[in-house]
C-alpha positions in Angstrom: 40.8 8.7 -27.5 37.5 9.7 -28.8 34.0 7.1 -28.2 31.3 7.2 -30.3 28.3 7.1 -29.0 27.1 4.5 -31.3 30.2 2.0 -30.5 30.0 -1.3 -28.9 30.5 -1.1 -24.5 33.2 -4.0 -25.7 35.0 -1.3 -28.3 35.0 1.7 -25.3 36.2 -0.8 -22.8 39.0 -2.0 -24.9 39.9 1.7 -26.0 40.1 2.6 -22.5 42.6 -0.1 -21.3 44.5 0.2 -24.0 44.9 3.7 -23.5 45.6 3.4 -20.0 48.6 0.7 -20.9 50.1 3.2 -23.1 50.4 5.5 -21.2 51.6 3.8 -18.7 49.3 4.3 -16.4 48.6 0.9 -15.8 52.4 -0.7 -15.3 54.2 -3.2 -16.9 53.2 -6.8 -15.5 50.6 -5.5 -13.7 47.2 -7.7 -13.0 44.1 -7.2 -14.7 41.1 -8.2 -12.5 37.7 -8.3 -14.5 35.7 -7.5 -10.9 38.0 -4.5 -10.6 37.9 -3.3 -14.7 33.9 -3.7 -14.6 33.8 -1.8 -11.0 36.5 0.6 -12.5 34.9 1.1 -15.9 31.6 0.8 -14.8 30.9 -2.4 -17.0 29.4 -6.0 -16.9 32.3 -8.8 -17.1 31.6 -9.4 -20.8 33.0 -6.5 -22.4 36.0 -6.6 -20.4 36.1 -10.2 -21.3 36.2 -9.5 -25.3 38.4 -6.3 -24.5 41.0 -8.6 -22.7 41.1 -10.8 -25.7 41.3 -8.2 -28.3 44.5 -6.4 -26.3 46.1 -9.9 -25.7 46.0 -10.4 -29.7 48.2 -6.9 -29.9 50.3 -8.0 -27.0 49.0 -5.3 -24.9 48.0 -8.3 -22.3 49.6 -11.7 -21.2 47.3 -14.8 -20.1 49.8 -16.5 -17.3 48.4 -19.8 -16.6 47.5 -20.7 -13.3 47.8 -16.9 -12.3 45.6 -14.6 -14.5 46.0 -12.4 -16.8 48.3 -9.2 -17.1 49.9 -5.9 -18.6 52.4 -6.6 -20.8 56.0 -6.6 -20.2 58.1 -4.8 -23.1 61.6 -6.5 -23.8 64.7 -4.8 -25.5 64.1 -7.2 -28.3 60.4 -6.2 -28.8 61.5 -2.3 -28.8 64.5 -3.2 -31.7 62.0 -4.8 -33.6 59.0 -2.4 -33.5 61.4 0.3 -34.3 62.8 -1.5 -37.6 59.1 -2.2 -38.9 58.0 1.5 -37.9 61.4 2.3 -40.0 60.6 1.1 -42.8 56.5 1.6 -43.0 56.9 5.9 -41.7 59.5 5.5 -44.8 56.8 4.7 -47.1 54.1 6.7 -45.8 56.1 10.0 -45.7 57.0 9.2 -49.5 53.6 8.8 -50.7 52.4 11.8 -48.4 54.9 14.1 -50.3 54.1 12.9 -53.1 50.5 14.3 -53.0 50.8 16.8 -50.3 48.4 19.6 -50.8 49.0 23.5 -50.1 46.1 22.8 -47.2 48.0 19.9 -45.3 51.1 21.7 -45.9 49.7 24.8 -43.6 48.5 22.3 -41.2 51.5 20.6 -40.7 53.7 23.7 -40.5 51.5 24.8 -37.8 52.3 21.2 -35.9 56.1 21.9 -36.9 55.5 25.3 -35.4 53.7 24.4 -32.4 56.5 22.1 -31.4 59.3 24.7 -32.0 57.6 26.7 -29.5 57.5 24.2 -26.7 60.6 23.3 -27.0 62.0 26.3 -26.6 59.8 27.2 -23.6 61.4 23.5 -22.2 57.6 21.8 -22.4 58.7 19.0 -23.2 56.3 16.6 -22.2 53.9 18.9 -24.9 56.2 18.8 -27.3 56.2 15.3 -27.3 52.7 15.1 -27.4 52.8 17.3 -31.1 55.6 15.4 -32.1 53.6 12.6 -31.9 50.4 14.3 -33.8 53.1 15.4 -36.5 53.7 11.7 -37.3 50.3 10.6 -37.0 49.1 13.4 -39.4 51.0 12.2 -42.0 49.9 8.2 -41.7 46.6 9.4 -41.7 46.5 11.3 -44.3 48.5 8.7 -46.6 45.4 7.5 -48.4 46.6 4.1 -48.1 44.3 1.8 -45.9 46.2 -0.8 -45.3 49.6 1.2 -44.7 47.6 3.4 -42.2 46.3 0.4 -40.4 49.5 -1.5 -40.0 51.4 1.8 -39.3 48.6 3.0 -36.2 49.3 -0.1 -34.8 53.0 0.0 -34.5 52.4 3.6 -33.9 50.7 2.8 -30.6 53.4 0.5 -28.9 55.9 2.8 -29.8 53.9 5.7 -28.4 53.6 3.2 -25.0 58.1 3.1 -25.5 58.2 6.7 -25.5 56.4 6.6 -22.5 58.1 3.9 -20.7 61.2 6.0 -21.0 62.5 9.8 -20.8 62.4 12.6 -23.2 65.6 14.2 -22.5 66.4 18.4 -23.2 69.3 16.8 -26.3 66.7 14.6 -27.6 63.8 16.9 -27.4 66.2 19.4 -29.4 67.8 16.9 -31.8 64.1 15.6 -33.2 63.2 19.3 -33.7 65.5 19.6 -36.1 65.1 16.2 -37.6 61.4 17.1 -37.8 62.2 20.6 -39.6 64.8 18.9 -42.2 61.4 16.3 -43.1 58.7 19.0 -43.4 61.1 21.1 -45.1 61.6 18.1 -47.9 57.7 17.7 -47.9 57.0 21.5 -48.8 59.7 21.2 -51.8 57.7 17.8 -52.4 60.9 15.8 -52.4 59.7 12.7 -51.5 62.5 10.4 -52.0 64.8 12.8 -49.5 61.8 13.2 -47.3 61.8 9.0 -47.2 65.1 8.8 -47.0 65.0 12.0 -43.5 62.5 10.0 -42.2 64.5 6.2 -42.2 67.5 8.8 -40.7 65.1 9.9 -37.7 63.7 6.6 -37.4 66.9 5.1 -36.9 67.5 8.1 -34.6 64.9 7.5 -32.3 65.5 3.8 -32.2 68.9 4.6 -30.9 67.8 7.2 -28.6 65.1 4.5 -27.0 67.4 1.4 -26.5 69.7 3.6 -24.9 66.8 5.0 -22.0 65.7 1.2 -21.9 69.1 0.1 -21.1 69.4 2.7 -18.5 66.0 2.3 -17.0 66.5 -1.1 -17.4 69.8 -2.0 -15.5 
């Protein structure tokens, strides 16, 4: 993530942790000591106080009474259901996206598209997860819509903190490639119903792919 000089020590604090709980750097139910955060962060108690709160309303963080407060722990039921919302919002966005996609965007993400092709056939696929990821979050931010963008980031997130609490297999890695090529290609022929409807196909796919890791890492 990117600070601002000119943000709040409560906004760079709570970008931090929440970047550090998706990527799973700090663990699922692990404690969250304030002394420790404000030694860690180098911050007073405060902003990690109003950081704390602001992740626990995204249920990044769990209060346990009596015990303190804690990393979230992500349930099978939590991933099915982030998955069907992030379904059907990507669904929309990609539609409006093609639907006023300009030669400029086009080139930029062919060049994603591109760049991902590449690591994946060099087996980096812990990069080519990482432009995979960009590819879909190029196209919600460049949606136009506000709203859709802010609702759609914040799914975005907790499925990019999924992804990492499983594996990105060689099949997988190989199958979204070509999922991803079959929804640029739609885009550049500004198709956008058949780039929705690619899109709900991969979303589905991924969904499918992630229950099945969770199950496994979860047994």
């Amino acid at each position: 993530m990117v600070y601002n000089r000119k943000e709040l020590k409560s906004d760079i604090v709570y970008k931090r942790i929440k970047e550090l709980i998706i990527a799973n750097e700090f663990k699922q139910g692990m404690p969250l000591s304030e002394r420790k955060l404000c030694s860690e962060l180098n911050s007073s108690r405060t902003p990690v106080r109003e950081a704390i709160k602001k992740l626990h309303t995204e249920n990044f963080v769990d209060y346990k009474q009596d015990y303190g407060t804690f990393v979230s722990e992500v349930s099978y039921q939590q991933v099915v259901q982030i998955y069907d919302i992030r379904e059907m919002l990507e669904a929309l966005a990609v539609r409006l996206f093609t639907s006023m996609v300009t030669n400029s965007q086009l080139d930029i993400l062919r060049t994603l598209h591109n760049q991902m092709a590449e690591r994946t056939k060099h087996q980096d696929y812990l990069e080519s997860l990482r432009i995979d990821l960009n590819f879909h979050q190029y196209i919600i931010n460049e949606t136009k819509s506000l709203y859709l963008q802010k609702l759609l980031n914040s799914i975005f997130e907790q499925t990019t903190r999924i992804i990492n609490l499983t594996s990105y297999s060689d099949e997988w890695a190989v199958e979204s490639l070509e999922a991803h090529k079959r929804i640029f290609l739609y885009i550049e022929k500004k198709e956008s119903l058949q780039a929705e409807e690619e899109m709900r196909k991969h979303s589905q796919r991924s969904k499918q792919h992630q229950l099945e890791q969770w199950i496994n890492n979860n047994c």
